[in-house]
N, C-alpha and C positions, 0 to 999 in steps of 0.2 A: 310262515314261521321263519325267523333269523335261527341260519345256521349259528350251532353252539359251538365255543369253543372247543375242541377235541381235550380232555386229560388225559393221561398216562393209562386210566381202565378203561376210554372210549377205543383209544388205542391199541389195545391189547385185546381188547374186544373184537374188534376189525379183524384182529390180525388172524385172532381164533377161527372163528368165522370165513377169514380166505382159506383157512387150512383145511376145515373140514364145513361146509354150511349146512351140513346135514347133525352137526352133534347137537345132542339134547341140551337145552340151557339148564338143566341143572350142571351136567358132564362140563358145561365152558363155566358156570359157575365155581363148580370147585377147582377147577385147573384156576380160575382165576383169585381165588381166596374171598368170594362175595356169594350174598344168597341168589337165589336162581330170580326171584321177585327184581330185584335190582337189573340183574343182564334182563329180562325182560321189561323193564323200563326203560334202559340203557338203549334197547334195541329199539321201542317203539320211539322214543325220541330221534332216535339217529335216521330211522325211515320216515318219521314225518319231516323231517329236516331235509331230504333227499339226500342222506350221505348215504343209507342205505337201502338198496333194491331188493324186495323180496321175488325169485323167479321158478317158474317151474322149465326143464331142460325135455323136453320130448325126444326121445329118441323113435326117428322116425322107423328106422331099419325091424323096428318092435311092432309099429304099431301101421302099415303101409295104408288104409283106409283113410289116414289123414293127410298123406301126402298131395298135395293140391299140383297142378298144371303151369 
Protein backbone atom coordinates (compact mmCIF):
# COMPACT_ATOMS: atom_id res chain seq x y z
CA UNK A 1 0.00 0.00 0.00
CA UNK A 2 1.47 3.72 -1.05
CA UNK A 3 2.09 5.66 1.82
CA UNK A 4 -0.87 8.48 2.07
CA UNK A 5 -0.25 11.73 2.10
CA UNK A 6 -0.26 13.02 5.94
CA UNK A 7 -3.32 16.01 6.46
CA UNK A 8 -3.44 18.21 9.33
CA UNK A 9 -5.91 15.23 11.38
CA UNK A 10 -3.38 12.47 10.23
CA UNK A 11 -1.14 14.82 12.01
CA UNK A 12 -2.61 15.63 14.95
CA UNK A 13 -3.47 12.14 15.33
CA UNK A 14 0.18 11.16 15.48
CA UNK A 15 0.77 13.59 17.67
CA UNK A 16 -2.05 12.48 20.06
CA UNK A 17 -0.90 9.24 20.15
CA UNK A 18 2.98 10.11 20.83
CA UNK A 19 1.51 11.79 23.94
CA UNK A 20 -0.42 9.39 25.28
CA UNK A 21 -0.73 5.66 23.15
CA UNK A 22 -2.63 4.35 25.54
CA UNK A 23 -5.86 6.84 25.25
CA UNK A 24 -9.19 5.50 24.20
CA UNK A 25 -10.07 6.59 20.44
CA UNK A 26 -12.99 7.93 21.43
CA UNK A 27 -10.89 10.32 24.31
CA UNK A 28 -8.39 11.32 21.03
CA UNK A 29 -11.52 11.63 19.04
CA UNK A 30 -13.01 14.35 20.88
CA UNK A 31 -9.82 16.07 21.89
CA UNK A 32 -9.64 16.00 18.25
CA UNK A 33 -13.20 17.39 17.20
CA UNK A 34 -13.94 13.93 14.84
CA UNK A 35 -15.98 10.68 15.63
CA UNK A 36 -14.13 7.95 17.29
CA UNK A 37 -15.12 5.64 13.88
CA UNK A 38 -13.02 8.09 11.87
CA UNK A 39 -9.60 7.96 14.39
CA UNK A 40 -10.15 4.38 14.08
CA UNK A 41 -9.91 4.38 10.30
CA UNK A 42 -7.36 7.02 10.38
CA UNK A 43 -5.38 4.66 12.61
CA UNK A 44 -5.82 1.48 10.54
CA UNK A 45 -4.74 3.29 7.49
CA UNK A 46 -1.73 4.77 8.87
CA UNK A 47 -0.71 1.10 10.30
CA UNK A 48 -1.34 -0.53 7.21
CA UNK A 49 0.79 2.11 5.52
CA UNK A 50 3.55 1.52 8.01
CA UNK A 51 3.62 5.05 9.37
CA UNK A 52 2.16 3.35 12.36
CA UNK A 53 3.36 0.60 14.71
CA UNK A 54 1.21 -0.94 17.11
CA UNK A 55 3.56 -2.33 20.36
CA UNK A 56 3.23 -4.06 23.34
CA UNK A 57 6.18 -2.68 26.09
CA UNK A 58 6.95 -5.68 28.72
CA UNK A 59 8.34 -4.62 31.60
CA UNK A 60 10.65 -7.28 32.47
CA UNK A 61 11.53 -6.13 36.23
CA UNK A 62 7.36 -7.45 36.50
CA UNK A 63 7.47 -10.21 34.97
CA UNK A 64 11.42 -12.18 35.54
CA UNK A 65 10.19 -15.73 33.92
CA UNK A 66 10.44 -14.13 30.51
CA UNK A 67 13.77 -12.77 30.77
CA UNK A 68 15.84 -14.91 28.31
CA UNK A 69 19.91 -15.50 28.67
Amino acid sequence: MPKPNLDNLDKALIRQLKSDGRAPTAHIAERLNVTTPTVRSRMRTLVKAGILKVAGLVNLAAVPELTTA
